[in-house]
N, C-alpha and C positions, 0 to 999 in steps of 0.2 A: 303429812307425817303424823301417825297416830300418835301421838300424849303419852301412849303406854308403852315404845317402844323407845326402849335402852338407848341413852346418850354415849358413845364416845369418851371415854374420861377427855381424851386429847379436845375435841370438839367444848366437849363440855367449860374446860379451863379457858379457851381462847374465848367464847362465848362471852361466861364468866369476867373476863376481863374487858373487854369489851364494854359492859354494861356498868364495871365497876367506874371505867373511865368516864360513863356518863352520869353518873349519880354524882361522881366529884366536880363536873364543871358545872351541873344543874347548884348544888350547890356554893360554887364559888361563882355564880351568875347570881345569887342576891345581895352581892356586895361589890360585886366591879361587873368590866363588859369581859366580852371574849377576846379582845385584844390583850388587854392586860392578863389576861390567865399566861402565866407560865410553863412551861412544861417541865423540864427540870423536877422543880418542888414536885408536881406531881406524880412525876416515875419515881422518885425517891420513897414518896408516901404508900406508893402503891407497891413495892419493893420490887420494878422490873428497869430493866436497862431502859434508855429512851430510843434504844432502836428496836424494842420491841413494841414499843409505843406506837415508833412512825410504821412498823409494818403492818399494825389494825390502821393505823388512822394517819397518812400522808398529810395532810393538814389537818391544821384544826377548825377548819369550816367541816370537813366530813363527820365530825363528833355529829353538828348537827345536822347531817343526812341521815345519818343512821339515828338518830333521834326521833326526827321528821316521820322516816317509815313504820318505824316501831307504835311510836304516837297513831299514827292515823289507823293504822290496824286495831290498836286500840280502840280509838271513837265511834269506830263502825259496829265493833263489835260490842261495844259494852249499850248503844244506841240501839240496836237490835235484842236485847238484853231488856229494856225498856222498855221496847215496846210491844214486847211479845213476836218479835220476828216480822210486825207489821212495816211494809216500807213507803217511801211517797212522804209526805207531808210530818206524818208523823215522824219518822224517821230521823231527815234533817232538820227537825225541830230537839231532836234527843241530844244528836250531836252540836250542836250547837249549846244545850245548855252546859254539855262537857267541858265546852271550850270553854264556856264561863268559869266556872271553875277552874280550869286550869290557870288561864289569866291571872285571878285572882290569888292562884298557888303560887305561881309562877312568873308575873308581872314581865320582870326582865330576860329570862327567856323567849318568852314569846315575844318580843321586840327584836332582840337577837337574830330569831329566825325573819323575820320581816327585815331586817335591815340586811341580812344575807343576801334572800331571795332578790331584795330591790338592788343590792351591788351585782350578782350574778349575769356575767354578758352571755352565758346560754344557760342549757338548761341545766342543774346543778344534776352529780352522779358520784356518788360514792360508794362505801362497805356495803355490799347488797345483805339483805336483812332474810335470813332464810326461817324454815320453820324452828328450829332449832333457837334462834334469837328471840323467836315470840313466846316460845315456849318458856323458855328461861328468863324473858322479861314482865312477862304477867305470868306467873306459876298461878295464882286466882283466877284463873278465867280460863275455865276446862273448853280446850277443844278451840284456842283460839290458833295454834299451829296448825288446826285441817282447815283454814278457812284461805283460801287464795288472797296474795295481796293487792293493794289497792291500792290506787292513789287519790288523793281529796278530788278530784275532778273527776273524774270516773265515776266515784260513787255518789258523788252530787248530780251528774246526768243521769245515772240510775235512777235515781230517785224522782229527779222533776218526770223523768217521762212517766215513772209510775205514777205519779201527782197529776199531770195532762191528761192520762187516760183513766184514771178512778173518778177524778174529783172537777175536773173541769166543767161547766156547764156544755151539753151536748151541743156535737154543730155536726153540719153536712159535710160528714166526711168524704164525701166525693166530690164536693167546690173546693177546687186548685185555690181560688185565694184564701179558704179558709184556712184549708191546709197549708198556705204559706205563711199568715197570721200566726198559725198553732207552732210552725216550726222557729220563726222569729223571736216569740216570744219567749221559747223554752230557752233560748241563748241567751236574751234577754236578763231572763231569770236567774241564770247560771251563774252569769257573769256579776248581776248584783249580790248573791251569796259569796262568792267567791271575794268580791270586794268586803262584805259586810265581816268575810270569818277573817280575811289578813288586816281589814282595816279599823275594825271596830279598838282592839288593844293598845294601837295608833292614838284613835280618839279620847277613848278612858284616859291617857297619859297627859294627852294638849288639855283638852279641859276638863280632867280632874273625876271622871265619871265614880262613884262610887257604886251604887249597885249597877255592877255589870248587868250580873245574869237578867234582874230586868227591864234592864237597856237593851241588851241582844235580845228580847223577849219581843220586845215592843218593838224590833225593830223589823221582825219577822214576819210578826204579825201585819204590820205593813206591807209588808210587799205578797205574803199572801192575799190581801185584797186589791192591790195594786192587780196583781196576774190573776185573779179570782179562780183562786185558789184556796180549800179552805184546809 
């Protein structure tokens, strides 16, 4: 959806609401969990009935689905933004320092979502986030509504395999077991990012991490030499 083509008022207000609701539980997520959030209070505050409430949002675990998608659209694109549109290494290194940041905004949210995802017995699926929701959730960030959405695994395998094939040191590509080495590793890989972005906010908490962003830094850089990867 082109950025320049006229919103729906009707779209618009649902939207709008929507996003209102998540800025108020991001904010009453630095003083209690999402259990204790009531709902009530909060249609009250927001001046709409609370079954218009439950028509965006059927639980209040889908607050943060539609947080989740909006968020990662986000990281990608502001990541990309940073690095001049370069991806592979650099890339997932951008996003990631995002994440430091947000942590640090954010502390208890991002726990929230980790403790979600680790209660969830499948795969979680709520309010689908269209262009319209990106639009109007990052109004600074031209042109993030024409970008197809993503999800953090998807564009974490994008990237390692751009990283495999730029940055890897050369091998014979037509030895079956090198090739099966190359493909091992890149899951290998995936799966220690994918640990390091839901786990690291985990660890800052047990033991007390203060400087994230150079925690996550350092810890990257690790496993880029681990995978030799640079």
């Amino acid at each position: 959806m082109s950025t320049d083509k006229p919103i729906p008022l009707r779209q618009r207000n649902a939207v709008n609401l929507r996003l209102a609701v998540v800025d108020m539980v991001k904010d009453r997520l630095r003083e209690t969990t999402l259990d204790n959030i009531v709902i009530k209070p909060m249609c009250k505050e927001l001046g709409i009935a609370t079954a218009t409430f439950f028509n965006h949002f059927p639980q209040k675990t889908d607050i943060l689905i539609y947080f989740i998608e909006l968020w990662t659209a986000r990281l990608e694109f502001e990541a990309l933004e940073k690095t001049g549109g370069v991806k592979g290494t650099l890339l997932i290194e951008a996003m990631f320092s995002l994440l430091a940041d947000d942590i640090a905004e954010h502390p208890r949210l991002m726990l929230e979502i980790i403790a979600f995802i680790a209660r969830a017995d499948s795969r979680p699926s709520g309010p689908q986030v269209s262009a319209v929701d990106l639009q109007l959730a990052w109004p600074n960030l031209i042109g993030i509504a024409d970008r197809p959405s993503k999800e953090l695994g998807e564009v974490l395998r994008e990237n390692i395999e751009v990283a495999f094939e730029r940055e890897v040191k050369p091998v014979a590509k037509t030895n079956a077991a090198m090739k099966k080495l190359d493909s091992e590793n890149k899951r290998r890989l995936f799966e220690s990012l994918v640990s390091l972005f839901y786990g690291y906010p985990l660890a800052a908490k047990v033991i007390g991490i203060e400087n994230i962003s150079g925690g996550i830094h350092s810890q990257i850089q690790l496993l880029w030499r681990a995978f030799d990867v640079e």
